[in-house]
C-alpha positions in Angstrom: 122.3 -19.6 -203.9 120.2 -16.0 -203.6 116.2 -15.6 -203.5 115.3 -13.8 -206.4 113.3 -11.3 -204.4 115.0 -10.8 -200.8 118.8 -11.4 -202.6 119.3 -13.1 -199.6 121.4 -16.3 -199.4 119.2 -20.2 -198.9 120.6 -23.1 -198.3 119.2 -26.8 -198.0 120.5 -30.1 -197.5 119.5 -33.4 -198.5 120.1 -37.1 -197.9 119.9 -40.1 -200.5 119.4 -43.6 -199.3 119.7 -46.4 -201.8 117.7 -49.6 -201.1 118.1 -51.4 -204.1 116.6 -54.8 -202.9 113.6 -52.9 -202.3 113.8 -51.4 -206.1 113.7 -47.7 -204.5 115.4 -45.0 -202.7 114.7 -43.0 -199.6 114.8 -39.2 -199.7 115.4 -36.8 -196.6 115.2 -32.9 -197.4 116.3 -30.6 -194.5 116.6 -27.0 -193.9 119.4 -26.5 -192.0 118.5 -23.5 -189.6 121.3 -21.1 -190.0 121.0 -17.4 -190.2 123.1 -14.2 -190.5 127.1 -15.7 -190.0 125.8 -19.3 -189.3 124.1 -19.0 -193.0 126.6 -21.0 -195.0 127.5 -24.1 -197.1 129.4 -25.6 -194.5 126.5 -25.7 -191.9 124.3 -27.3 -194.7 126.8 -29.7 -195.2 127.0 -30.7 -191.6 123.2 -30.7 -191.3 122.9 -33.6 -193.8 125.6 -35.8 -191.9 124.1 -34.9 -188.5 120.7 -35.6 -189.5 122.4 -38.7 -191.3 123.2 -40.1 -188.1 119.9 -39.0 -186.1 118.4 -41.5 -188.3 120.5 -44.1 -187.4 122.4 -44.3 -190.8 126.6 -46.0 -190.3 127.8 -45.6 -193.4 127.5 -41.9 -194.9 129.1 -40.3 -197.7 129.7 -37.0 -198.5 131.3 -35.0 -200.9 133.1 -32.5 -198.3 136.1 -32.7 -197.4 136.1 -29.9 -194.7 133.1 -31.3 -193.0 135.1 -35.1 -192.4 137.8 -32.9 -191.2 136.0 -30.9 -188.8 134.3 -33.9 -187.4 137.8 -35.7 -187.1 138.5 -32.3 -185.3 136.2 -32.9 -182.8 136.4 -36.3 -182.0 140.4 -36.6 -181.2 141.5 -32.4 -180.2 137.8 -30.2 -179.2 139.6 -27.9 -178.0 140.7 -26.7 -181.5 137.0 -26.3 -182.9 135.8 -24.7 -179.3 134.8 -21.2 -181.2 134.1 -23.3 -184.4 131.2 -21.3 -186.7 128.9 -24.4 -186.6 130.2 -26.0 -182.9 126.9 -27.4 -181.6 126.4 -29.2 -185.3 129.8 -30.5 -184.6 129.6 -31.7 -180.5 125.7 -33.5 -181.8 127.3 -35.6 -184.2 130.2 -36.5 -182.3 127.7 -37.2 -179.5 125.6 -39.5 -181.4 129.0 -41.0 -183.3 130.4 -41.9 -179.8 127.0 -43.0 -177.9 126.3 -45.4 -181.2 125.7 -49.3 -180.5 127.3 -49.5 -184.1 130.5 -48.2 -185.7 129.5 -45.2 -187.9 131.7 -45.0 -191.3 132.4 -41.9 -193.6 133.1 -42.0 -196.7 134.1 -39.4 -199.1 133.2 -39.2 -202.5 133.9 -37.1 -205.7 131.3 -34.3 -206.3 129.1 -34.1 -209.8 131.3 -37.2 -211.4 127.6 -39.2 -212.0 127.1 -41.2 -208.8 123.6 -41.6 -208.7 123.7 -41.0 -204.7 125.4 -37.9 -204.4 124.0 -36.6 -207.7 120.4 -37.5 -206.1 121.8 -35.7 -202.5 122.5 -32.8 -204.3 118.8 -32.7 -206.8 117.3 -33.0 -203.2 119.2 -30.5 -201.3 118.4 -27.7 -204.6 115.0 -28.5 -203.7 114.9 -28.2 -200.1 117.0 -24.5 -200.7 114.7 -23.0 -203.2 111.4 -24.4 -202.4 112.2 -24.1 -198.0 110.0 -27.4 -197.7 111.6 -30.1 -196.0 111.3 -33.2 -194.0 112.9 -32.0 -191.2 114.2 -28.7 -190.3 117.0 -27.9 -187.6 116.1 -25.5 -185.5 117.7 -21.4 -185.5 121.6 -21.8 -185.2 123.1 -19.3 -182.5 126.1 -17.0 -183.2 129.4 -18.2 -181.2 130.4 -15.2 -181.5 127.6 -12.8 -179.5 130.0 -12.6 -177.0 133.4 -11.4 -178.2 134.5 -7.6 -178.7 136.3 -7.2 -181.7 138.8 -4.5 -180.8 138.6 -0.6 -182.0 140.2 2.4 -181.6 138.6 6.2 -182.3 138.4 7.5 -185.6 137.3 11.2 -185.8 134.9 11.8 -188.9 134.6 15.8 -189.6 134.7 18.0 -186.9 132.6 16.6 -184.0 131.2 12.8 -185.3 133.7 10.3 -184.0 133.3 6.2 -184.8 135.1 3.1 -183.9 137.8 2.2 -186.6 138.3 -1.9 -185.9 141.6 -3.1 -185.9 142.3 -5.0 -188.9 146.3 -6.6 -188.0 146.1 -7.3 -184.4 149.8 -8.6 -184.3 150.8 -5.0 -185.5 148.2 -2.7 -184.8 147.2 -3.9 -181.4 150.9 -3.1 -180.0 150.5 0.3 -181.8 147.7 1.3 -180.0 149.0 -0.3 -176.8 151.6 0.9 -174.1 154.5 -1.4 -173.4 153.4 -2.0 -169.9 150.1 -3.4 -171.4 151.1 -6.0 -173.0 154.5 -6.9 -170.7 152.8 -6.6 -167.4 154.9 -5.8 -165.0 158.1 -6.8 -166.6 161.1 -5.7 -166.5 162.9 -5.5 -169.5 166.6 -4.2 -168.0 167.2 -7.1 -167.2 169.5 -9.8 -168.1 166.5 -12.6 -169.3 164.5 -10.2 -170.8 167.1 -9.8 -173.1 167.9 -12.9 -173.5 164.4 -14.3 -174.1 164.3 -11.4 -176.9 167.5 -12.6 -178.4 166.1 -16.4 -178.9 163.2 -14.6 -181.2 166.5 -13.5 -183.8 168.0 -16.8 -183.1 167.0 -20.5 -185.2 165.9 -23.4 -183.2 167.4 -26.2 -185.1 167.8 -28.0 -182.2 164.4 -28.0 -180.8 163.4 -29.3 -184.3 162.6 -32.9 -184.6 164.6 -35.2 -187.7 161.9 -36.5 -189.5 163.7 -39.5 -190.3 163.1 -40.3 -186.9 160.0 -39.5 -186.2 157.2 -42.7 -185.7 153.7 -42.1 -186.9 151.1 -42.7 -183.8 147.7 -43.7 -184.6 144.9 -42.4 -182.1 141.3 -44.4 -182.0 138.6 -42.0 -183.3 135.5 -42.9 -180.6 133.6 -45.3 -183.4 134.3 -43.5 -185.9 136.0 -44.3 -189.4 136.7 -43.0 -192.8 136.9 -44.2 -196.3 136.3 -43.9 -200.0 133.2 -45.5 -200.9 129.5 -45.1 -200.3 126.1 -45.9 -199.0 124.2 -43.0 -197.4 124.5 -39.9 -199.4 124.6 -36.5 -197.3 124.6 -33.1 -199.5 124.2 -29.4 -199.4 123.3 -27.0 -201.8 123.6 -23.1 -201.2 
């Protein structure tokens, strides 16, 4: 959502415990820390899960899909989420997932469909968003990103100002920018493989493609972590 005043984007998270033996729930509101590219509904969403399982929580629900696929992600292939937007939410709760005496279970649930949890994750995460009070609050996310050059080429504006244009296709616009030997290295390209390698990019591959009816689906252990479709511990976001 926007602040009235600033126009600004807020976001907030919040987490529903039931105890019904004890004839009452347990609320956590959280403020999820993110600013400029890190300010978004996905980093509030893992805020609530991550804070979930700071608490010691094992059985967390959620309403986003995205975030349980991130997290599977992480735990079986990192290397795919290693310039993820919201990484260090992402390595914390696999940490805590994998160093856990207990097995720690997601489950994914269907949004505003009147379950009292994740309707009461969501009341509490409007109210951690628009009031910016909360139980616990992450601290400042960092930008991934400071690091990386986005690339740009020279674009004359009147007579003497002159800007950086960014490349917006790098697959086309890069090589138009770029001298052959740039981007071949020292190649040569009279010769005999050089041709041939650029005559296997006109040519189909069937036989490099697997049959599916012969293909066996392989299982890999996700580091005491699981995922179903009920739930317990009610994570939530609102933005």
């Amino acid at each position: 959502m926007q602040d009235a005043i600033s126009k600004q984007q807020i976001i907030g998270a919040g987490i529903f415990i039931p105890t019904i033996d004890a004839g009452y729930s347990d609320t956590v509101t959280i403020i999820p820390g993110g600013s400029g590219p890190t300010l978004t509904i996905n980093r509030a969403e893992l805020a609530a899960v991550l804070v979930a399982v700071q608490k010691g929580h094992t059985e967390i629900a959620t309403d986003s899909a995205s975030s349980l696929f991130q997290i599977r992600k992480q735990l079986l292939d990192p290397m795919a989420v290693l310039y993820h937007l919201h990484r260090e939410l992402l390595k914390d709760i696999v940490n805590l997932i994998q160093s856990s005496p207990s097995t720690v279970t997601f489950y994914q649930v269907k949004s505003h469909s009147g379950i009292i949890g994740n309707e009461g994750a969501d009341h509490l995460a409007h109210k951690a968003a628009v009031s910016q009070i909360s139980d616990v609050s992450l601290p400042p996310a960092t930008d991934p990103f400071y690091d990386l050059f986005w690339l740009s080429v020279p674009n004359k504006v009147g007579s003497h100002a002159e800007e950086l244009r960014v490349l917006t296709n790098l697959q086309y616009k890069l090589k138009h920018h770029m001298h052959a030997h740039h981007y071949l290295g020292e190649a040569d390209t009279d010769t005999l493989l050089y041709k041939l390698w650029q005559k296997l990019h006109d040519t189909p591959q069937l036989a490099a493609q697997p049959d599916f009816r012969t293909r066996q689906a392989t299982a890999k252990p996700l580091a005491h972590a699981q995922f179903s479709n009920k739930f317990l511990v009610h994570a939530k976001c609102d933005f």
